[in-house]
Z-matrix of the N, CA and C atoms (Angstrom, degrees):
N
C 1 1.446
C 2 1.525 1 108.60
N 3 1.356 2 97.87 1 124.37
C 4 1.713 3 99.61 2 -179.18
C 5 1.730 4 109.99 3 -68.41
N 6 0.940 5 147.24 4 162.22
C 7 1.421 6 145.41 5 123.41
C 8 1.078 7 118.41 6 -143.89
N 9 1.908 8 105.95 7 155.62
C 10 1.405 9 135.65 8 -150.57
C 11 1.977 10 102.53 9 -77.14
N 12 1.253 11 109.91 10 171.63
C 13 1.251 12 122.27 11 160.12
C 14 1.390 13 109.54 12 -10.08
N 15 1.106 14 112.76 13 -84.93
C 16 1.661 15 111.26 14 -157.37
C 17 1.442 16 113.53 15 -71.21
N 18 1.842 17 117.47 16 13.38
C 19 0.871 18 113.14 17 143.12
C 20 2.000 19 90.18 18 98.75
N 21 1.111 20 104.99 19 -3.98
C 22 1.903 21 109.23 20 174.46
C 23 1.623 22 124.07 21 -94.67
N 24 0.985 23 123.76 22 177.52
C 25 1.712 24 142.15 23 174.16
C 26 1.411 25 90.75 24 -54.71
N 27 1.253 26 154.45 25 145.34
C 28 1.337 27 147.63 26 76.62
C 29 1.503 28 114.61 27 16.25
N 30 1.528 29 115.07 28 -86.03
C 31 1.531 30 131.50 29 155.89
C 32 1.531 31 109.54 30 -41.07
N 33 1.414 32 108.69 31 148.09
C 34 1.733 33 118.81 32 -179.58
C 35 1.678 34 92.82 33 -112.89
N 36 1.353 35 125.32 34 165.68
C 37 1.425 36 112.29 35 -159.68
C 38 1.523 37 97.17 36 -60.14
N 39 1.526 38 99.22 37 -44.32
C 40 1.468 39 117.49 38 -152.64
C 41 1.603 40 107.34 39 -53.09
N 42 1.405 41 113.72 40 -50.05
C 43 1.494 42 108.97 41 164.12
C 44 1.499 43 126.06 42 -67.23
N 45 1.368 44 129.99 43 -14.25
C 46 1.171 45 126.63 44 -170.71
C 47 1.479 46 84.87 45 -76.71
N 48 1.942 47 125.38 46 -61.85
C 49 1.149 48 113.01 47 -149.87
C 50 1.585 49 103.56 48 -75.27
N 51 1.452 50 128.41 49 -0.93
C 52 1.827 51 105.28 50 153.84
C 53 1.353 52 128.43 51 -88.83
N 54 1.623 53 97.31 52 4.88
C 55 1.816 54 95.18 53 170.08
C 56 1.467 55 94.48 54 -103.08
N 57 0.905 56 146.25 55 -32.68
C 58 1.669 57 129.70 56 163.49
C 59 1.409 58 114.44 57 -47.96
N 60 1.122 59 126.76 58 -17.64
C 61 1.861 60 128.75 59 -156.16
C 62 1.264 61 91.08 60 -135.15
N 63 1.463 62 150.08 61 3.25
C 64 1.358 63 142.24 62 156.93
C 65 1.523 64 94.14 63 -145.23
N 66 1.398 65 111.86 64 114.82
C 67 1.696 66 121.10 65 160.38
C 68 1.405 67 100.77 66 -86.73
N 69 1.565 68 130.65 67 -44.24
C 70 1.846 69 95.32 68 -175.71
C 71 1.513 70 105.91 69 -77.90
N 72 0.569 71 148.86 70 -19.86
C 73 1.569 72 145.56 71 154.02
C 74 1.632 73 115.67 72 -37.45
N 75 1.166 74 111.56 73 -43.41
C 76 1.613 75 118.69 74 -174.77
C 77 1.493 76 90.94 75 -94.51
N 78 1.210 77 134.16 76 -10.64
C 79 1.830 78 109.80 77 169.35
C 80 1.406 79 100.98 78 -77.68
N 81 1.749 80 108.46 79 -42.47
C 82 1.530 81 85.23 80 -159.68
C 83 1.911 82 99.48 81 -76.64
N 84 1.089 83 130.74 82 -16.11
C 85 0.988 84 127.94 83 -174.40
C 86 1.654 85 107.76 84 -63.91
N 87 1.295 86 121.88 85 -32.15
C 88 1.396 87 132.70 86 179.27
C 89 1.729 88 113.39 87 -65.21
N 90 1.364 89 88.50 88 -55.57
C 91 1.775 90 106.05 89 165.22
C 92 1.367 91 110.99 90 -41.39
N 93 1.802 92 130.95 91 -68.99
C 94 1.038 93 96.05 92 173.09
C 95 1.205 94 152.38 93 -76.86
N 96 1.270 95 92.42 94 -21.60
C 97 1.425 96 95.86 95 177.63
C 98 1.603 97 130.60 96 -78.37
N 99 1.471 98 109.96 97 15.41
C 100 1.930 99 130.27 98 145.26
C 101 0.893 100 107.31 99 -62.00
N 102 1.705 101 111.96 100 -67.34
C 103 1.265 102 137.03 101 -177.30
C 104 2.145 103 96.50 102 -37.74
N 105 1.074 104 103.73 103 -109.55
C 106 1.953 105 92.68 104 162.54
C 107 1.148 106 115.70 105 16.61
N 108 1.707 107 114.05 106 -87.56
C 109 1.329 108 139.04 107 -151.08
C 110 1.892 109 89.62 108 -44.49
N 111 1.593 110 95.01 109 -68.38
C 112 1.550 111 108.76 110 -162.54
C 113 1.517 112 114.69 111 -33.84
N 114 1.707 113 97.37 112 -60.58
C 115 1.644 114 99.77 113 143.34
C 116 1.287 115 139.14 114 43.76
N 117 1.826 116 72.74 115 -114.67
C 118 1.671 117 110.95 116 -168.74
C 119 1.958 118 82.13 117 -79.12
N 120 1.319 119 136.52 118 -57.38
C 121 1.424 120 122.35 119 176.02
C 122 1.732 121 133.55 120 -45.35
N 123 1.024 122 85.80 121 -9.21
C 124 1.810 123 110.74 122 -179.75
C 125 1.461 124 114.77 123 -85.63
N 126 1.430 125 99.51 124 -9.28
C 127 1.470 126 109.90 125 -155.39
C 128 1.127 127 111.01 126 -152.55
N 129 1.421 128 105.22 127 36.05
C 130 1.722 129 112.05 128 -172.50
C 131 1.592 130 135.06 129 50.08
N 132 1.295 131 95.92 130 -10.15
C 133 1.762 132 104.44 131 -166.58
C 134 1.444 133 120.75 132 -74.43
N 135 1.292 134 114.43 133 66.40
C 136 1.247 135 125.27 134 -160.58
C 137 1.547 136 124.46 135 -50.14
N 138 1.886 137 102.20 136 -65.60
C 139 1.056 138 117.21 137 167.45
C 140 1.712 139 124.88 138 -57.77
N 141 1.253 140 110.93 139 -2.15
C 142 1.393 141 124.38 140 171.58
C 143 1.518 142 125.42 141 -98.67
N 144 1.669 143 94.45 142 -16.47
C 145 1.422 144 105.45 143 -175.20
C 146 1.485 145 104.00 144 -107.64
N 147 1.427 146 130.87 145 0.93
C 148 1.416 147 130.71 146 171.98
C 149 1.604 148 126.35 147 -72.88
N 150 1.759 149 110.75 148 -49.25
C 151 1.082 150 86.52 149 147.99
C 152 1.870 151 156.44 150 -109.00
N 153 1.686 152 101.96 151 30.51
C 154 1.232 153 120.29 152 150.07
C 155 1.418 154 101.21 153 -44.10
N 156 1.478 155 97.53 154 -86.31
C 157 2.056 156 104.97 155 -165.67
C 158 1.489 157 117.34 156 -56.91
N 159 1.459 158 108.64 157 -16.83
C 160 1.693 159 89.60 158 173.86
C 161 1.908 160 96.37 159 -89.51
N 162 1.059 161 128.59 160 -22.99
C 163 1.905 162 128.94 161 163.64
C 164 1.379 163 93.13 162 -37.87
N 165 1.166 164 111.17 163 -68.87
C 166 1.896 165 120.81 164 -167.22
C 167 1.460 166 99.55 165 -60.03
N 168 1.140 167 128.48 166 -36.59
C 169 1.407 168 102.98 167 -163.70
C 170 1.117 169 104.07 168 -88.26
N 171 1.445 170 123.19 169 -32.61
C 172 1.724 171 118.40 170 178.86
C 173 1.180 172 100.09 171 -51.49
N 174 1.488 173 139.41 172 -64.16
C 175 1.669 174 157.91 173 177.33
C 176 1.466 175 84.78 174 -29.67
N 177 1.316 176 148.28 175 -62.78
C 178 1.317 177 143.38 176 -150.34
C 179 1.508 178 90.13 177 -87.86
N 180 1.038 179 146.28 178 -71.18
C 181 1.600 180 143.57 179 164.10
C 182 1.639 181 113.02 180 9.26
N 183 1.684 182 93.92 181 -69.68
C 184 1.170 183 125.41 182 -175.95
C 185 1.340 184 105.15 183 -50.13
N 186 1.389 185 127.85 184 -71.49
C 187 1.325 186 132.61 185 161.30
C 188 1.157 187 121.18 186 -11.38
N 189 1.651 188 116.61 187 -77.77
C 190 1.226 189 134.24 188 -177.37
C 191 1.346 190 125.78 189 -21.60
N 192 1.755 191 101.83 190 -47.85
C 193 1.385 192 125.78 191 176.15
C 194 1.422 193 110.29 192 -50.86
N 195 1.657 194 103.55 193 -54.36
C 196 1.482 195 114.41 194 -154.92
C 197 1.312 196 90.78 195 -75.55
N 198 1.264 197 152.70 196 -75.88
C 199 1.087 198 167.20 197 -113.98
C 200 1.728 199 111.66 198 -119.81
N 201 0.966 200 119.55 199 6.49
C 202 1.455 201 134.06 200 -166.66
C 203 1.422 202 129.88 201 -54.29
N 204 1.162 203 111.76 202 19.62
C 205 1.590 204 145.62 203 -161.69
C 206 1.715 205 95.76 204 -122.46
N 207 1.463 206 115.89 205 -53.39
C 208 1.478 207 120.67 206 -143.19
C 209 1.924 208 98.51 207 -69.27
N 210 1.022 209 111.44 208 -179.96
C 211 1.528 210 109.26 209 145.35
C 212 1.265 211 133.92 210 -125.27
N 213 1.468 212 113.80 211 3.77
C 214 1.094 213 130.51 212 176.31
C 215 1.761 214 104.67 213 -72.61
N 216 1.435 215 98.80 214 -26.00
C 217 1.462 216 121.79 215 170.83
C 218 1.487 217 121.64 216 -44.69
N 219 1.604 218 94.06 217 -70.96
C 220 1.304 219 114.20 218 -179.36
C 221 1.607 220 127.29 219 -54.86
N 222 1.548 221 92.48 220 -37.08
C 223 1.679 222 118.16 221 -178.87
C 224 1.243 223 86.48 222 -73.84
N 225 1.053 224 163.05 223 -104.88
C 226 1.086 225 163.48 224 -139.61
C 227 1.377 226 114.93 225 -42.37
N 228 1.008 227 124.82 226 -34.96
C 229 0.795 228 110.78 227 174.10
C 230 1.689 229 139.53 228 -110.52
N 231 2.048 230 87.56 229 4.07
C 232 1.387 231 104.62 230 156.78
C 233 1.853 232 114.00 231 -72.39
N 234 0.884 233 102.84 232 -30.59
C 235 1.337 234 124.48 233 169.07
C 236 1.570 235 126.09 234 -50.98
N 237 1.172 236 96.53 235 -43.27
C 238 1.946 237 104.57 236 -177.44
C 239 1.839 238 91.03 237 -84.96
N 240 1.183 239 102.45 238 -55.87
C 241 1.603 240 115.79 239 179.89
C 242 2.142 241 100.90 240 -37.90
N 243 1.248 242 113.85 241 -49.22
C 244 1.621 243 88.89 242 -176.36
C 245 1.383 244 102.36 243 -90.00
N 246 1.183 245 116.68 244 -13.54
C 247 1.940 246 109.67 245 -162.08
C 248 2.106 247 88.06 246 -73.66
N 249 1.491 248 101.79 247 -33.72
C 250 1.667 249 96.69 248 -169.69
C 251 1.493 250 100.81 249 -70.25
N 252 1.925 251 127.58 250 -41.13
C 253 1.018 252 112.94 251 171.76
C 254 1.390 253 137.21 252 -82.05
N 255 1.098 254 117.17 253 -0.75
C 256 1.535 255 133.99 254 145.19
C 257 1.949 256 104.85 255 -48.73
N 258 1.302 257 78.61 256 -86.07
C 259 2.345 258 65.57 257 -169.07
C 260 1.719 259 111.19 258 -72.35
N 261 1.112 260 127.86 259 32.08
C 262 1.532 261 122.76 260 142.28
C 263 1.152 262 96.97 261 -77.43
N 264 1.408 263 103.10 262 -62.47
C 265 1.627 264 106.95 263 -169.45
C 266 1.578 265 123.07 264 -35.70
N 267 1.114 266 89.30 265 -38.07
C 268 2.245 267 101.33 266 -175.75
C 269 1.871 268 98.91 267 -99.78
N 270 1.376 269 119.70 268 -3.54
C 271 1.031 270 121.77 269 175.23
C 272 1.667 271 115.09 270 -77.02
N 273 1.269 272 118.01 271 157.57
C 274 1.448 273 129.95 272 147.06
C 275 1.530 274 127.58 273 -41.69
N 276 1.384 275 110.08 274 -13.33
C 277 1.399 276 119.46 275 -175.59
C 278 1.547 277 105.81 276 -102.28
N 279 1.632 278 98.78 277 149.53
C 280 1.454 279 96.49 278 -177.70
C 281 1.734 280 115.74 279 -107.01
N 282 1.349 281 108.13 280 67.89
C 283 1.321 282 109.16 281 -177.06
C 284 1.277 283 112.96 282 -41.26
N 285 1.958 284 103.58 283 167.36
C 286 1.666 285 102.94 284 178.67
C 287 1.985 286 81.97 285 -126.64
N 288 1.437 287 92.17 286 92.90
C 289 1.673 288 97.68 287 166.53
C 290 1.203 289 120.67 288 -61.56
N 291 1.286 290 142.84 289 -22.01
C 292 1.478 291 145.25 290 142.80
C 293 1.539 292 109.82 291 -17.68
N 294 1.208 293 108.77 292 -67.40
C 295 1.839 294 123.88 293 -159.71
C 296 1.413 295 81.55 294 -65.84
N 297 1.575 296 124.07 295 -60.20
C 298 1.830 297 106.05 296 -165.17
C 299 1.063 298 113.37 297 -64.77
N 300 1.172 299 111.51 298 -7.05
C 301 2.252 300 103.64 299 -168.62
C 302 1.830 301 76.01 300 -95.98
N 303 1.266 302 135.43 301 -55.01
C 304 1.007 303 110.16 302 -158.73
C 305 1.877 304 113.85 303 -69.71
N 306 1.220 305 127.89 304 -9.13
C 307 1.373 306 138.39 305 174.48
C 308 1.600 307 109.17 306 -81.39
N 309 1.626 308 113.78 307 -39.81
C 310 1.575 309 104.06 308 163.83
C 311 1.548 310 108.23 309 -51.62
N 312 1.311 311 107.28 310 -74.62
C 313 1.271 312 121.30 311 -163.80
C 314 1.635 313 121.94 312 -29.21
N 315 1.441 314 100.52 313 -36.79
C 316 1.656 315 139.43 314 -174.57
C 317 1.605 316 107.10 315 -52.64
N 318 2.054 317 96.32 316 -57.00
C 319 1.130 318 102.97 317 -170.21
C 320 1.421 319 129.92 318 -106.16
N 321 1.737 320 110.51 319 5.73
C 322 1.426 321 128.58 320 -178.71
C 323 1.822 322 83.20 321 -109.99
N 324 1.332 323 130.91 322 -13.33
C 325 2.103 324 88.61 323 -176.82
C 326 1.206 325 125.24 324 -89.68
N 327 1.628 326 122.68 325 9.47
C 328 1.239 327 141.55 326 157.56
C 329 1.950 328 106.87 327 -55.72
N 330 1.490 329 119.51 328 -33.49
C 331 1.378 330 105.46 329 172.03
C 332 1.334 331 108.30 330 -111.78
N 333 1.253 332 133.57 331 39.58
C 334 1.490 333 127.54 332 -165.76
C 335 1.607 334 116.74 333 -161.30
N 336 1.019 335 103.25 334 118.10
C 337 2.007 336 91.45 335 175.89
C 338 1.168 337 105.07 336 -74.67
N 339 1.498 338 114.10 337 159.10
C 340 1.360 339 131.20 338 -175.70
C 341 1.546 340 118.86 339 -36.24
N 342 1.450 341 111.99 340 -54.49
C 343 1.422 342 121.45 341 179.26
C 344 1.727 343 110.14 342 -49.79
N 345 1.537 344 112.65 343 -62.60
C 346 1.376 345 96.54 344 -170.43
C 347 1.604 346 107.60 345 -83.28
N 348 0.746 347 123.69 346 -15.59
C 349 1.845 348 122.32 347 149.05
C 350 1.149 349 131.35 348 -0.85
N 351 1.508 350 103.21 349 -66.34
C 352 1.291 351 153.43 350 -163.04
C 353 1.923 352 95.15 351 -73.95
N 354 1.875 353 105.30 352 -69.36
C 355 1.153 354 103.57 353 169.92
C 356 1.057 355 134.49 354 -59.11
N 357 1.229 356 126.80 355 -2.02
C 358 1.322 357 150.92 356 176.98
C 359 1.362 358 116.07 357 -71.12
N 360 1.626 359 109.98 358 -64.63
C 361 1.454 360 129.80 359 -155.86
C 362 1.828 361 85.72 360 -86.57
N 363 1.057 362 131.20 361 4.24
C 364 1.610 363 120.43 362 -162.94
C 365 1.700 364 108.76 363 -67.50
N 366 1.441 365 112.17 364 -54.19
C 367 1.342 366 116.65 365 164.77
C 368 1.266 367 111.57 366 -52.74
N 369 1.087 368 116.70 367 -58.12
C 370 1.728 369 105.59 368 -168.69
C 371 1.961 370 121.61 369 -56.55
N 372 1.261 371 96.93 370 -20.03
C 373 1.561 372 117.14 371 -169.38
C 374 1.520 373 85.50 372 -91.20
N 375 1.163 374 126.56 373 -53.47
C 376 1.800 375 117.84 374 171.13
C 377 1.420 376 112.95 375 -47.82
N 378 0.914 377 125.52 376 -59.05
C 379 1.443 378 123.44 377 -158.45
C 380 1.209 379 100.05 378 -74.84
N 381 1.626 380 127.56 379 -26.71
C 382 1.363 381 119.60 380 -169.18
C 383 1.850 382 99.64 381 -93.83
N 384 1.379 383 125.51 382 -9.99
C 385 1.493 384 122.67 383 -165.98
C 386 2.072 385 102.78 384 -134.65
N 387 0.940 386 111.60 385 -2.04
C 388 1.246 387 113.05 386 -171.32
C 389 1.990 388 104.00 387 -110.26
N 390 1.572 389 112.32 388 140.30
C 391 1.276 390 129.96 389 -170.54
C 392 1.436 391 97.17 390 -46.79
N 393 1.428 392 103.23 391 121.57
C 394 1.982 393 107.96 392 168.53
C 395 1.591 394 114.17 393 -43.13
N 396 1.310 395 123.81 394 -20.10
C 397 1.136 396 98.72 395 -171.22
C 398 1.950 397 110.25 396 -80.25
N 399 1.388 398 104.83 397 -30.28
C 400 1.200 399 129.01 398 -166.16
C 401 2.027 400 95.83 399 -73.29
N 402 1.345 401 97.09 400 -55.52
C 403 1.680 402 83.72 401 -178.35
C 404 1.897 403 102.00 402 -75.77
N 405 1.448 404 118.37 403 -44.56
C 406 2.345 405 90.26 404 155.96
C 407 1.553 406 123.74 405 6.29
N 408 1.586 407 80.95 406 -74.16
C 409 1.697 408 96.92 407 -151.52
C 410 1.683 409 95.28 408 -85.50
N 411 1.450 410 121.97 409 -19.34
C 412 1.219 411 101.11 410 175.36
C 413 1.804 412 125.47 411 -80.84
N 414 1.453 413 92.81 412 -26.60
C 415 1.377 414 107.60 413 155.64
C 416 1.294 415 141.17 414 -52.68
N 417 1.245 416 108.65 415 -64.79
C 418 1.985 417 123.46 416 137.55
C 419 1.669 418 109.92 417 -10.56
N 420 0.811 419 101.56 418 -58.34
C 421 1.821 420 111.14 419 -161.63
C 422 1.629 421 89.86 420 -77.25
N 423 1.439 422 137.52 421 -62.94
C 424 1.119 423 129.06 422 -169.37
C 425 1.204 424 137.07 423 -71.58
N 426 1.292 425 103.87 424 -20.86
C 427 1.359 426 131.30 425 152.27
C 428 1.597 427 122.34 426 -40.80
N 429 1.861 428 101.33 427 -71.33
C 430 1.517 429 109.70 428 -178.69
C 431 1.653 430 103.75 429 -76.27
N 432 1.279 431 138.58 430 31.08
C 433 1.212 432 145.82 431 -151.06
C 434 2.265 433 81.10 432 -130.69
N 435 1.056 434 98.97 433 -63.26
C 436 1.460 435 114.63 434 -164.29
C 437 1.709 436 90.88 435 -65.39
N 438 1.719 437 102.98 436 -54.13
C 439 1.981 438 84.50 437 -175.72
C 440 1.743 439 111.74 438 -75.82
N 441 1.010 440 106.12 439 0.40
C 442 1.741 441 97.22 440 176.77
C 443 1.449 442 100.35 441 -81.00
N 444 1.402 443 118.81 442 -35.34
C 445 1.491 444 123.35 443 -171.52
C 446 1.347 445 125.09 444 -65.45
N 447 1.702 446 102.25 445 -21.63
C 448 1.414 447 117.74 446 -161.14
C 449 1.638 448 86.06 447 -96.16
N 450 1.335 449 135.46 448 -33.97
C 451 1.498 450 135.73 449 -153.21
C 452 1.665 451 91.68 450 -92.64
N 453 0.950 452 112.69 451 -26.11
C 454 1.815 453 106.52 452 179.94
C 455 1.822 454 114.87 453 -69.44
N 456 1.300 455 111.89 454 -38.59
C 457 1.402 456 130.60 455 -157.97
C 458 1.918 457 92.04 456 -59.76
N 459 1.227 458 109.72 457 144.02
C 460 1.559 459 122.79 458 178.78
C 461 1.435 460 111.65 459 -116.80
């Protein structure tokens, strides 16, 4: 379980225990609050967008559990996992990206052998160890990758 600065849940009990007891409720709840995150990332607002994406990523956590078969699952929640370590990273906070790569890793190698694991965690180990300017622009790109994807859908 990730938590912020002051050292708390992201999630308040009360919302964790209706995303444990309603999963379609906690997708769309996950959805927006990317949707948010991107946002507040669109717009520099870093420290505003940290704990959005760690909300989303617990929400994707949550998922994981329920759904732990899917891969839409997994993606998702490799997904919340770099967008949250992306804006620590540009945040005021001094995350220890180690502990989150080692908590992905923790909770995706139950569906994955070691090898694609590995290919898995590659972005996330970039963004958390590679020069800000380089994960920016790699971010940038994946980003407008996700809103082109969303503007095509009918």
């Amino acid at each position: 379980m990730i938590k912020h600065a002051s050292n708390k849940q992201f999630l308040c009990d009360k919302h964790r225990a209706l995303a444990l007891h309603n999963p379609e409720q906690s997708k769309r709840l996950c959805c927006k609050l990317r949707a948010m995150a991107r946002g507040y990332i669109g717009q520099q607002r870093w420290d505003e967008a940290v704990p959005v994406c760690g909300t989303a990523f617990e929400a994707a956590d949550i998922l994981l559990r329920h759904d732990d078969t899917s891969k839409q699952a997994t993606e998702r929640y490799l997904r919340s996992a770099i967008e949250l370590s992306y804006t620590l990273r540009k945040s005021r906070h001094e995350p220890d990206l180690g502990a989150m790569i080692a908590l992905v890793e923790q909770r995706l190698a139950p569906y994955y052998a070691p090898a694609p694991l590995q290919t898995m965690l590659a972005p996330l180990i970039d963004i958390a160890f590679s020069p800000l300017a380089d994960v920016d622009e790699w971010m940038e790109v994946l980003l407008a990758m996700d809103d082109a994807h969303r503007q095509t859908r009918h």
